[in-house]
N, C-alpha and C positions, 0 to 999 in steps of 0.2 A: 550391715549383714543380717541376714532372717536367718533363724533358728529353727530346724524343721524337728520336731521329734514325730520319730516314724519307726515302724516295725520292717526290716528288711527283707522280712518275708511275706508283707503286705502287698499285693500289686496295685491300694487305694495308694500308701507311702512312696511307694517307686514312680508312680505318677507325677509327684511332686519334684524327686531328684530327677527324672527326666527333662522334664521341662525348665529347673535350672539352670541344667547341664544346657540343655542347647541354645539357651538364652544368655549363658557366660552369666549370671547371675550366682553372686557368690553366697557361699552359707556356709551354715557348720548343720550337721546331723549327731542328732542323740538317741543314741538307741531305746526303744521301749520296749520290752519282752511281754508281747499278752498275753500267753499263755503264761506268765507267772504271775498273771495280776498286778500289770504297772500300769496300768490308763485307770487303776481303782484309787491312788494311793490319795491321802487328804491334797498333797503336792500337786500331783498331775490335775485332779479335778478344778484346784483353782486354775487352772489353765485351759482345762475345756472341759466344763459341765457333765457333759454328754458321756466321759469318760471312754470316748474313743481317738486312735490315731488314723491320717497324721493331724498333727496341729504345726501351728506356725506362729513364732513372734516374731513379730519387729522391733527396729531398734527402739522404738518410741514407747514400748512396751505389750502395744496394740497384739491381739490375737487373732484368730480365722482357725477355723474347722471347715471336717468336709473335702475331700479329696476336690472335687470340679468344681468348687468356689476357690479353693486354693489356687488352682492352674489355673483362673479364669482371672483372679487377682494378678497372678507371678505375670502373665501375658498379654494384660492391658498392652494394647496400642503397637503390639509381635505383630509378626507376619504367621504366629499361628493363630490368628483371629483374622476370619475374613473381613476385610475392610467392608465389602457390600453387606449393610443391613440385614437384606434376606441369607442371605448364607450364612451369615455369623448367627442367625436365629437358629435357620437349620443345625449349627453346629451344637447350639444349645441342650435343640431337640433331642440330638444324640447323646448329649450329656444326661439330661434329666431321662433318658431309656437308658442310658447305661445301668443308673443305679436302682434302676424300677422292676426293669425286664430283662438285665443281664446277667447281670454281678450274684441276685440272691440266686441262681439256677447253676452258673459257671462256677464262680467262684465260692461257693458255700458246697458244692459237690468235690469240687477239689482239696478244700477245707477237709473235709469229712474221711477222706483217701488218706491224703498227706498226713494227716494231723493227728485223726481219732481210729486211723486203722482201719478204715470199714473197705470192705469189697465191691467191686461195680455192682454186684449183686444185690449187697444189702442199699444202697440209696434209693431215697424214696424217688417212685416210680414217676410220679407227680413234675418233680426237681429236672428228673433226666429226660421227659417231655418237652418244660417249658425252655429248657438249656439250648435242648435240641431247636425249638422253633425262632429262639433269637438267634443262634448260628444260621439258620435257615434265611432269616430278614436279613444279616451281614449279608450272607453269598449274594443274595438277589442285590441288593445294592452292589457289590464290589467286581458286579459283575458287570455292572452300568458303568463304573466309575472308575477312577486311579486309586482315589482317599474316600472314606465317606460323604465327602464334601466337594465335591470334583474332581479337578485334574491336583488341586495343593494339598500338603497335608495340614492339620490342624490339629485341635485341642481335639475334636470329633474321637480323633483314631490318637492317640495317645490314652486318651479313655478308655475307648475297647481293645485296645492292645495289649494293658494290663497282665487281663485274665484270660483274652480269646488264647493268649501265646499259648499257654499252662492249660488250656480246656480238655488235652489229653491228662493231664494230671487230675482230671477228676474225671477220669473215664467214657471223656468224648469223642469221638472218633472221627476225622477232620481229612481223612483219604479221601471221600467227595465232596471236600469244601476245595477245587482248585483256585478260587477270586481271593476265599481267604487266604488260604497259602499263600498265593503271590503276595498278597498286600500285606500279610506279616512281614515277611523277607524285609518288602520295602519301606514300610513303617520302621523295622529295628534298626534299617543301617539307616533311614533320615536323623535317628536320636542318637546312633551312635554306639548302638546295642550291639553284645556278640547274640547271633542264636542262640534263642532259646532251646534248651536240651529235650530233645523229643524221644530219649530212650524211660 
């Protein structure tokens, strides 16, 4: 059984129990509170350097960081990897975008709401641009598509599912995102998800 320690308010963390969950891949979860400084402690770091969640052990002892090497490990040889080459690469692609050109705009604006109190007002103007122009790249895809990745779902959209859900929690406005609307809907119930709260 793997060991995940993650923050539950992480949507990098929830990536991981997702993709256990629908895999029937069993674990235990341990909480880590980063905002109280537990990814700092001597503890934690011998488990992941980088003194971020989630991390992951095996039973062998072995570790892994890294939210999309995690799920790409947990999903070896799943049916949420495309067996054809090229689409499993495309799915990649969407991975290594997720954490480049999505996550610091969506999810670091939602951070900054949820977390630190700040107003749609006061984020940087920069952040709620670039947010905005990766919502924009989803819609045009999801409007082509069912999943990021064609007609199946994949690692692709469990990735940007994360934080796209919560993108109104960092003051994005998703009333003329209708591809992503649908495709949230139907991403949450492929993993099993209630809606996410969109008051």
């Amino acid at each position: 059984m793997i060991t995940i320690h993650g923050d539950s308010n992480s949507g990098n963390c929830l990536k991981v129990k997702w993709v256990c969950d629908r895999l029937a891949q069993p674990y235990r979860w341990i909480e880590v509170d980063t905002l109280k400084g537990e990814t700092r402690t001597a503890q934690f770091l011998k488990l992941n350097s980088a003194g971020q969640v989630p991390a992951i052990e095996l039973d062998d002892g072995r570790t892994l960081a890294q939210s999309n090497a995690i799920i790409r490990y947990l999903a070896c040889g799943s049916h949420l990897i495309p067996s054809d080459a090229f689409a499993a690469a495309k799915m990649d692609e969407w991975l290594f975008w997720e954490q480049y050109s999505h996550e610091p705009y969506i999810a670091v604006c939602r951070f900054q709401m949820i977390y630190l109190g700040k107003s749609a007002s006061d984020l940087d103007p920069d952040k709620v641009k670039r947010g905005y122009a990766a919502l924009a790249r989803m819609e045009q895809q999801l409007a082509a598509t069912r999943f990021l990745v064609g007609a199946e779902v994949s690692l692709a959209d469990v990735a940007l599912l994360a934080y796209t859900r919560l993108a109104h929690e960092g003051g994005f406005d998703l009333d003329d995102c209708a591809a992503i609307g649908r495709w949230i809907g139907e991403t949450e119930r492929a993993f099993g998800l209630a809606p996410a709260r969109r008051d």
